[in-house]
DRENTINU-454320 format. One record per residue (C-alpha): x, y, z; residue in three letters. Coordinates in pm, whole numbers, padded with zeros to 5 digits, always signed. Example, Ala and Ser with C-alpha at 12.3 -4.5 7.8 and 13.67 -1.06 7.14 Angstrom:
DRENTINU-454320
+01230-00450+00780Ala+01367-00106+00714Ser
end
This chain:
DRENTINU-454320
+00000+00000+00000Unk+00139+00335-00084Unk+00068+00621+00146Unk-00091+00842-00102Unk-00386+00494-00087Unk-00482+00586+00268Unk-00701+00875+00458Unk-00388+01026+00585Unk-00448+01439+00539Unk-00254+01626+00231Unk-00033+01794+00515Unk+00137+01461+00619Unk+00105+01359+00275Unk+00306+01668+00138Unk+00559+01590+00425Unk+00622+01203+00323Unk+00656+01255-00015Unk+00927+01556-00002Unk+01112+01304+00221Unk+01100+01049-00081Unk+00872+00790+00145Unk+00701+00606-00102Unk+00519+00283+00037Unk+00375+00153+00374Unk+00551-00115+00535Unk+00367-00372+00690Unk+00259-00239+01040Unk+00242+00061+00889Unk-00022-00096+00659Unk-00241-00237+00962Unk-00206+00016+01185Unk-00276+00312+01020Unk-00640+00288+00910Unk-00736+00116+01233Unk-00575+00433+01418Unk-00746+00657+01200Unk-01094+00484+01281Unk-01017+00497+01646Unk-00951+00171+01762Unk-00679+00068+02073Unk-00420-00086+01914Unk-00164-00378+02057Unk+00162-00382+01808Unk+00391-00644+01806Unk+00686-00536+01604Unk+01090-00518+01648Unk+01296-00193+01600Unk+01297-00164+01217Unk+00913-00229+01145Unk+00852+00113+01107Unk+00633+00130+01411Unk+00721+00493+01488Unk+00520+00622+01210Unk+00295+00409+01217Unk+00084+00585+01530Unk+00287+00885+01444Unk+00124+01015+01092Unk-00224+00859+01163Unk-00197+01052+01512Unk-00075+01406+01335Unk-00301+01371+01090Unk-00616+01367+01325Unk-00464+01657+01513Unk-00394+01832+01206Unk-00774+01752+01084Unk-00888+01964+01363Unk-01158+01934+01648Unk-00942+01851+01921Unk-00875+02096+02202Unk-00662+02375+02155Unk-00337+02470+02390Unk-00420+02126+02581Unk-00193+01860+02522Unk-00378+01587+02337Unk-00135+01316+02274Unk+00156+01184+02544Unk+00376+00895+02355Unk+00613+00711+02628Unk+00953+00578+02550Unk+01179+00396+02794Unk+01496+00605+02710Unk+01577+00946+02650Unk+01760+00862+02324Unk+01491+00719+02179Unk+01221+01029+02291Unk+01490+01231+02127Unk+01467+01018+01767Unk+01061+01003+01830Unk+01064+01391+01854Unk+01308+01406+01549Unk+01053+01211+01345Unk+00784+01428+01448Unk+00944+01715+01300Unk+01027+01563+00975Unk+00653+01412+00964Unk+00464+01743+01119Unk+00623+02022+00905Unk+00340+02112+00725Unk+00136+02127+01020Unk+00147+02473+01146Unk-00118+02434+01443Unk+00020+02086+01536Unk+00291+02173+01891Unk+00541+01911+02053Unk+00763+01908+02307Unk+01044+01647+02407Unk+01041+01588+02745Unk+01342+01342+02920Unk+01556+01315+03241Unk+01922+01421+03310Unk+01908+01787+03141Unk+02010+02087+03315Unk+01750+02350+03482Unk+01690+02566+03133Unk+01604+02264+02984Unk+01303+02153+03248Unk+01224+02513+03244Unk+01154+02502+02878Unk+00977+02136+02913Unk+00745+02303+03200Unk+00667+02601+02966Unk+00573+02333+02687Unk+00359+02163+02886Unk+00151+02465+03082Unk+00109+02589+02713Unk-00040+02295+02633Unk+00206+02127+02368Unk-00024+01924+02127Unk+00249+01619+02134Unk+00436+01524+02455Unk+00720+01268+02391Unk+00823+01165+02739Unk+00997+00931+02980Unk+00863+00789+03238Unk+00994+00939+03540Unk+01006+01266+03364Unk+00707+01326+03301Unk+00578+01210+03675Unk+00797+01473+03798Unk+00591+01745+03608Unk+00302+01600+03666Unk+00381+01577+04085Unk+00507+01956+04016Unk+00200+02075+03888Unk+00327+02153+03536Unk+00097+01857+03361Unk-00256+01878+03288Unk-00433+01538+03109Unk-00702+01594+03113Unk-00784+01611+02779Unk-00556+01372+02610Unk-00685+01200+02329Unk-00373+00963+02229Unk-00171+00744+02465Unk+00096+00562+02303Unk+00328+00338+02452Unk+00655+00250+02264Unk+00901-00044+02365Unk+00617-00104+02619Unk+00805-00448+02685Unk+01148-00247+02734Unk+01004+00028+02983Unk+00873-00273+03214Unk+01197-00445+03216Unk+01330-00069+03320Unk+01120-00080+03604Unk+00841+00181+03473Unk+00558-00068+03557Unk+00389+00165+03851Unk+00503+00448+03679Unk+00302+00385+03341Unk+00009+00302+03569Unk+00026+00630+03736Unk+00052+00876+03414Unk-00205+00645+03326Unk-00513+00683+03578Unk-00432+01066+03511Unk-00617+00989+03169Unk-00942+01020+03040Unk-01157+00731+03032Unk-01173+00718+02649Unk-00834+00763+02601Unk-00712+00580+02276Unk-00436+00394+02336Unk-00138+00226+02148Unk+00107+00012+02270Unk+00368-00139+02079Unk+00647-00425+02223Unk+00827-00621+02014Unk+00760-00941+02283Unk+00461-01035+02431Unk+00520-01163+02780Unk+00266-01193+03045Unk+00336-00914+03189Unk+00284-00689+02887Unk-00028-00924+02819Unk-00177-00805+03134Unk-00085-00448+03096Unk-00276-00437+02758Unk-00600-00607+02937Unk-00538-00315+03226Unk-00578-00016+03001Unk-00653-00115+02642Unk-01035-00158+02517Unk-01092-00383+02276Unk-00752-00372+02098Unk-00695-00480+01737Unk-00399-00687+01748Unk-00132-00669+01496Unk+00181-00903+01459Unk+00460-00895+01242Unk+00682-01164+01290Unk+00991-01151+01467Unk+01263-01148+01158Unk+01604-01287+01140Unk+01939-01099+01181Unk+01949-00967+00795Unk+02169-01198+00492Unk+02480-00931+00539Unk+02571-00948+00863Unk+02858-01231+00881Unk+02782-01365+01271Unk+03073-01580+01413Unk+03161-01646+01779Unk+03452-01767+02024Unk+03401-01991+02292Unk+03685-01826+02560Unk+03644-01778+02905Unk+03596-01502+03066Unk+03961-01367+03103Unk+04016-01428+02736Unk+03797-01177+02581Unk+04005-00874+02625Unk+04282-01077+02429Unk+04046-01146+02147Unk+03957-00779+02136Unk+04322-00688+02077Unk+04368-00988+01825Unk+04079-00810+01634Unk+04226-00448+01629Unk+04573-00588+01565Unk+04478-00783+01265Unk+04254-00495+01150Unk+04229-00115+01176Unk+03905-00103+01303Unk+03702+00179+01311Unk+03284+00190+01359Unk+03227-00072+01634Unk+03049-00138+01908Unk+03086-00357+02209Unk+02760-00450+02394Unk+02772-00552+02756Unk+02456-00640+02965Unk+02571-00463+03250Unk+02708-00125+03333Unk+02976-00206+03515Unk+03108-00379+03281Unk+03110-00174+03034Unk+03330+00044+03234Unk+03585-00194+03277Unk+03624-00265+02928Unk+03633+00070+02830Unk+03929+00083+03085Unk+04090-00218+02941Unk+04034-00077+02573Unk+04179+00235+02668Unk+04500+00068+02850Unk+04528-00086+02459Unk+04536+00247+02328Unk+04212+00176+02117Unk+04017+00502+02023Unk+03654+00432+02238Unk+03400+00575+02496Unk+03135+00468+02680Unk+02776+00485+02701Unk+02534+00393+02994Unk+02273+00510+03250Unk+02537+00656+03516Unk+02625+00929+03233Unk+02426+01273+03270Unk+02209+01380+02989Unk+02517+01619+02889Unk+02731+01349+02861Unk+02546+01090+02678Unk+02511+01396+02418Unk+02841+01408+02361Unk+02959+01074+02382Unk+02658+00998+02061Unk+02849+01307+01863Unk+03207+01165+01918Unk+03080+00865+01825Unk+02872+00939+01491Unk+03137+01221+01388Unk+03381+00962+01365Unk+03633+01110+01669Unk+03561+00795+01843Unk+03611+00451+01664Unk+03484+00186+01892Unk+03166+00250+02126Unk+03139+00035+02458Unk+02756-00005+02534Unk+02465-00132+02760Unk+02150-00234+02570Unk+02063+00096+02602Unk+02187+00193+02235Unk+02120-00135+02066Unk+01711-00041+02017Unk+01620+00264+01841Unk+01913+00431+01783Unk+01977+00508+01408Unk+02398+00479+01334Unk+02391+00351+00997Unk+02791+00307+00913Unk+02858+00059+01174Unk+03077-00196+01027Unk+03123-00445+01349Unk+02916-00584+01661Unk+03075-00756+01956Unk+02851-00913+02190Unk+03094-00927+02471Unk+02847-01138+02681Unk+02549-01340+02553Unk+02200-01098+02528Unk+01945-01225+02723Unk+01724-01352+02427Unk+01756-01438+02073Unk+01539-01088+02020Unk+01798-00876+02186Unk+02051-01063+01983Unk+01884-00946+01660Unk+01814-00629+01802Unk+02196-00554+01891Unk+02377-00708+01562Unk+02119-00536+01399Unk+02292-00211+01452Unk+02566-00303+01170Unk+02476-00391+00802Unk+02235-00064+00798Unk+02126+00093+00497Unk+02234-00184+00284Unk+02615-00203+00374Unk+02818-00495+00494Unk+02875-00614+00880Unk+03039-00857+01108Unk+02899-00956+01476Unk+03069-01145+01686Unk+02975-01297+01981Unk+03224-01416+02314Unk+03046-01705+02455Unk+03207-01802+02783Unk+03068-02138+03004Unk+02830-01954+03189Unk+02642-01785+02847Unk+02652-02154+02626Unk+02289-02235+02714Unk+02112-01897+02635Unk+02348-01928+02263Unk+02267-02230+02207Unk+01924-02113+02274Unk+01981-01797+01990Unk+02126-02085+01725Unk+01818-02283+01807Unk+01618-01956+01678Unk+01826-01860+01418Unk+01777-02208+01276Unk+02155-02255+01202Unk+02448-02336+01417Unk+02685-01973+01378Unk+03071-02042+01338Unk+03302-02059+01591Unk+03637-01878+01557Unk+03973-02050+01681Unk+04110-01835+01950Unk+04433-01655+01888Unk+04727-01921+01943Unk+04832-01720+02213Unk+04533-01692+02436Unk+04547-02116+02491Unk+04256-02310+02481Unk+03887-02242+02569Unk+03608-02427+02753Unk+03409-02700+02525Unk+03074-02595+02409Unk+02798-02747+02584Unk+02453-02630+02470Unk+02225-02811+02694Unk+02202-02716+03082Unk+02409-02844+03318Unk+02211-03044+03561Unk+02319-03107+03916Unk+02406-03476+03880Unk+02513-03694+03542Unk+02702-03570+03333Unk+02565-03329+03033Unk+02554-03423+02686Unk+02840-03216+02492Unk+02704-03027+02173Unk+02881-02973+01913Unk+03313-02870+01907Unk+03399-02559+01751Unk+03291-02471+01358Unk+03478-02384+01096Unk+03631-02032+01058Unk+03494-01833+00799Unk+03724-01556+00886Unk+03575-01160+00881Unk+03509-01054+00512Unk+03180-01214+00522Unk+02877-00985+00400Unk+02567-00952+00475Unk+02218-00761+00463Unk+02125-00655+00799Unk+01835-00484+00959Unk+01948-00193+00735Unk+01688-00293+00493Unk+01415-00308+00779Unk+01560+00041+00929Unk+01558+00180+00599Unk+01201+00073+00549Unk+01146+00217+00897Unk+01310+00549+00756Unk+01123+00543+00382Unk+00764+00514+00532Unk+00661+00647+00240Unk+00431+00822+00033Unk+00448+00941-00375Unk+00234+01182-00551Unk-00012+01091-00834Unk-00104+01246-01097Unk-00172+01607-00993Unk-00352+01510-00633Unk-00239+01781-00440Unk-00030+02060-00534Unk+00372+02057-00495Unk+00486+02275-00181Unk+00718+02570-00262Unk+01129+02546-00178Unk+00998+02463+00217Unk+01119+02117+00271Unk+01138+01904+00603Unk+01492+01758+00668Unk+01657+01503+00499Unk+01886+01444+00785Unk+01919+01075+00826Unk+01833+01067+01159Unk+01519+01315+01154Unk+01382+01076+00866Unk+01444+00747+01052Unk+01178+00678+01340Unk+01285+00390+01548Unk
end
C-alpha cells in the first residue's frame, strides 16, 4: 500500500513525499487505518518495522484535521529512554512540518535547569504532542506543570522495554491521570505476560497486529569464540591488531562492565568511549556526537543503544556477553549492516552464556561459526549447549565450527531500518499541489523513526 492509498491528510502527505517515502511497510499498513478509525491498538513489532510512524502520521493527521482541544496537550507517547524520545521527537518534526497548528515538546531526564524550564513552559502551554519518559514526566506531573485531562492519544513504545526498566507503577500512574476514552497504542516487540496483562489493564478492545519476529538480515557475517571469561580482552586486541578497526560497538549487559572494558580498551590504546545510565544527559550527548562524527572509533555499550538508535555506518558488533534472548541478539547485531552495507557480529560465549546461545542458534535455525582463539590466548572451555544439571554428566554439543574468517557480507536490519526510515508516500497524478522550496529535513536521523 502506498501512502498516497490511505485517509492520511494532504499535510502529512506533502511531508512524506518531499522526504522520498514512497510505500507503507507492513505495520504501517495495519495500523494506520485502524488508528485513523479509532480503535486501541496492541503492536507487536521489532525496532525496524517502522512502528514509529505508524501511530505517528495517523496521530498528526487527526490533530492536524482539527476538532481537538486547543493549547491542551492531546497526545503523550512514552519511551523507555531518552535517546529514543529524542529520535521520536526528530521524526515528528520531519513528519509534522506542514502542520502549522500541530505543537510538541520532548520531554526526558538528566538535562540541566533551562532545559526543564523550557519542558514546564511546553507543557503549561499545552504542547499538542508530549514525547516523554517515564519518570520525567511524573515529575511534572507531581510539580504541577501537567494537565491530562484532555488527552486524546496514549501511546506506549518499547512497552516491553520500559517494564523491564522498572516503569511498571510508573506507566500506571501517568495512566489513571487519563481520560476514560483515552485511545491507546502500545507497541512491544515481545509479548510476555506481563505486557499481556498491561494491555487487558488499560486497552479496550484492541486490534492486534503481529509482524513476525525477523532474522538478523543476509549481510551481517555472525561468528563467535568460545573463551572464558579472562580471554575476551585478548580477542579484542587480536581483532584491532589484525585490523584497523574503526565503527564498532561492544555491547555488555551490565554497566559495570562496560566500564571496565572501556578501561581495558583504553589501557590498549584503542580510540573508544562509553555509554550507559550513570552518564548525565550532557554526557550521553556528547559521547553519541564523538561517536557518529567519527572522533571515536569503537563504542562500549549497555542495551541501552542497541534499540532505536539510528547509526547507519557501523561496520562491526561484539557481543561481549550473551543478550538475554535471541530478540535482543537481533536487536543488537542489527545495529551493523544498515542501509544496505556490509557487517560482522561477533559474539564471546564463555561457560556460563553456552545455554542462552545455544538457545539464539536454536532460533536462528543454524548453528553460527566458531572462531579459533588466537594461538596465544590457549585453549577455551568446550561448548555445551544443553544445561548443566546437578548430577550426570551433560551431553556435549557440538566442538567448535569452521572459521569463515571476517570478510563475510551480509544484509542486515538496514533494509528493515531503511524501510522504517522510507515510510513512504508518492504523488499521483496532480492530487495535491507541490509545496514551494519549504522542505522538512533530509537528515538521516530526523527521517528514521525507530
Amino acid at each position: 500500500m502506498r501512502f498516497e492509498d490511505t485517509d492520511l491528510n494532504d499535510n502529512i502527505l506533502d511531508a512524506l513525499y518531499d522526504m522520498h517515502f514512497d510505500e507503507c511497510t507492513p505495520i504501517q499498513e495495519k495500523c494506520i487505518p485502524e488508528i485513523l478509525d479509532r480503535h486501541d491498538i496492541i503492536g507487536v513489532a521489532q525496532t525496524g518495522t517502522g512502528k514509529t510512524a505508524a501511530y505517528l502520521l495517523p496521530i498528526l493527521s487527526l490533530l492536524d484535521d482539527g476538532g481537538y482541544p486547543q493549547n491542551s496537550i492531546n497526545c503523550i507517547v512514552m519511551s523507555p529512554t531518552r535517546e529514543l524520545a529524542q529520535q521520536i521527537d526528530q521524526a515528528m518534526q520531519g513528519f509534522g512540518y506542514y502542520l502549522d497548528t500541530v505543537s510538541s515538546v520532548a520531554v526526558y531526564g538528566g538535562n540541566d535547569g533551562n532545559r526543564y524550564d523550557q519542558e514546564m513552559k511546553s507543557l503549561r502551554l499545552g504542547a499538542d504532542v508530549v514525547i516523554a519518559t517515564p519518570g520525567r514526566l511524573l515529575s511534572h506531573i507531581r510539580m504541577g506543570n501537567v494537565d491530562l485531562s484532555k488527552v486524546s492519544f496514549f501511546v506506549l513504545d518499547e512497552a516491553d522495554r520500559m517494564l523491564d526498566m522498572g516503569f511498571s507503577d510508573d506507566i500506571m500512574q501517568i495512566a489513571s491521570k487519563l481520560p476514560h476514552d483515552v485511545q491507546t497504542i502500545m507497541f512491544s516487540a515481545t509479548m510476555p505476560d506481563k505486557i499481556q496483562q498491561l494491555a487487558k489493564t488499560l486497552l479496550k478492545d484492541p486490534v492486534e497486529v503481529k509482524i513476525a519476529v525477523s532474522k538478523p538480515a543476509e549481510k551481517i557475517q555472525q561468528s563467535a569464540y568460545v573463551c572464558h571469561e579472562p580471554q575476551k580482552i585478548g580477542i579484542i586486541k587480536h581483532l584491532f591488531s589484525t585490523d584497523q578497526l574503526k565503527r564498532v560497538i561492544i555491547f555488555s549487559g551490565k554497566k559495570d562492565k562496560v566500564k571496565e572494558i572501556n578501561r581495558a580498551l583504553q589501557h590498549l590504546k584503542i580510540n573508544c568511549c562509553q555509554m550507559h545510565s550513570d552518564l548525565t544527559q550532557q554526557e550521553r550527548d556528547e559521547v553519541m556526537y564523538e561517536f557518529k562524527s567519527g572522533q571515536k572509533d569503537v563504542l562500549v555499550a549497555t542495551d541501552i543503544v542497541a534499540r532505536g538508535i539510528d547509526i547507519d555506518d557501523i561496520q562491526m558488533v561484539i557481543n561481549y556477553d550473551v543478550p538475554h534472548d535471541a530478540e535482543d541478539y537481533v536487536h543488537r547485531i542489527g545495529r551493523t549492516a544498515r542501509a544496505d552495507r556490509d557487517g560482522v557480529a561477533i559474539t564471546f560465549v564463555s561457560e556460563k552464556d553456552m545455554y542462552a546461545f545455544g538457545q539464539i542458534e536454536t532460533f536462528l535455525g543454524k548453528e553460527i561459526t566458531k572462531n579459533p582463539l588466537p594461538e596465544k590466548l590457549g585453549k577455551g572451555p568446550e561448548y555445551i549447549t544443553e544445561r548443566r544439571k546437578e548430577q550426570g554428566r551433560p551431553r556435549h554439543g557440538k566442538g567448535h565450527g569452521s572459521h569463515h574468517g571476517r570478510g563475510g557480507k551480509q544484509r542486515g536490519n538496514g533494509a528493515n531500518d531503511r524501510a522504517d526510515s522510507k515510510e513512504t508516500v508518492k504523488k499521483s497524478g496532480g492530487r495535491r499541489r507541490r509545496r514551494s522550496s519549504k522542505k522538512p529535513s533530509t537528515n538521516t536521523d530526523a527521517q528514521k523513526s525507530e
